[in-house]
C-alpha positions in Angstrom: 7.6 -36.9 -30.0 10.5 -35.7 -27.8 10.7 -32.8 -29.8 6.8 -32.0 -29.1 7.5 -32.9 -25.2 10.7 -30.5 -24.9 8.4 -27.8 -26.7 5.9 -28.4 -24.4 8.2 -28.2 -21.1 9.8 -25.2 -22.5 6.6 -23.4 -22.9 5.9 -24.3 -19.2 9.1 -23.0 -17.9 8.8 -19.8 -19.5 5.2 -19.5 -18.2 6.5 -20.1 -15.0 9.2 -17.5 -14.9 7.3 -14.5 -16.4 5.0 -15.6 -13.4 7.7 -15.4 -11.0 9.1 -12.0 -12.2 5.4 -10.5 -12.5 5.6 -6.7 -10.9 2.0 -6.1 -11.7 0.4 -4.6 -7.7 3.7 -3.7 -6.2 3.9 -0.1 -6.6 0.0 -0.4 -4.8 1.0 -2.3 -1.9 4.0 0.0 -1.7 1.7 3.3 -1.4 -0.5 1.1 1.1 2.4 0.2 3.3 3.1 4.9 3.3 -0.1 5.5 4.0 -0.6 3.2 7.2 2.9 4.4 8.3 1.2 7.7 8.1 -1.6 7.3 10.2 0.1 5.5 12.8 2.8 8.7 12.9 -0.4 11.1 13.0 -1.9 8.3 15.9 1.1 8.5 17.7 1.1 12.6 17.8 -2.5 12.8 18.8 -2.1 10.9 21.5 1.4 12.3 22.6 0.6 15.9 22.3 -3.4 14.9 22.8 -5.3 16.7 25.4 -8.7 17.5 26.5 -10.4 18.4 23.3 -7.3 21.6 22.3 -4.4 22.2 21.3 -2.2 20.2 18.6 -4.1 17.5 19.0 -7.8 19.3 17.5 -6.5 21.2 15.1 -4.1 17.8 13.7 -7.8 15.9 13.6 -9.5 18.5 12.4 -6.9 18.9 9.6 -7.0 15.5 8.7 -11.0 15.3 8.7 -11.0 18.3 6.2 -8.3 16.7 4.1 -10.3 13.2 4.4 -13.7 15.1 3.4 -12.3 16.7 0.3 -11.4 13.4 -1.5 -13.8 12.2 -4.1 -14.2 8.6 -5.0 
């Protein structure tokens, strides 16, 4: 009976620990956390450099719209 309860408790434990050291989504939210670094550099320029409707501005937009348009799901 101990033995089956030590078994037991020792199965839990290691269930618990591959649980704690699980990597599995990290690389994902690591890529996430790029991407909205980013867009809030490209924010920051377009509204920095940002006029009325030329310059770096447009063409950084339209850029990005292009780039944005040619992804495919």
């Amino acid at each position: 009976m101990v033995r089956t309860i030590g078994l037991h408790l020792y199965a839990k434990a290691q269930q618990a620990r591959s649980f704690l050291s699980n990597q599995r989504g990290a690389q994902a939210i690591e890529y996430i956390g790029v991407a909205a670094v980013a867009v809030v550099l490209i924010i920051a320029l377009i509204s920095m450099f940002g006029g009325d409707g030329g310059g770096i501005a447009e063409q950084l937009k339209n850029k990005l719209k292009e780039f944005i348009d040619k992804i495919k799901i």
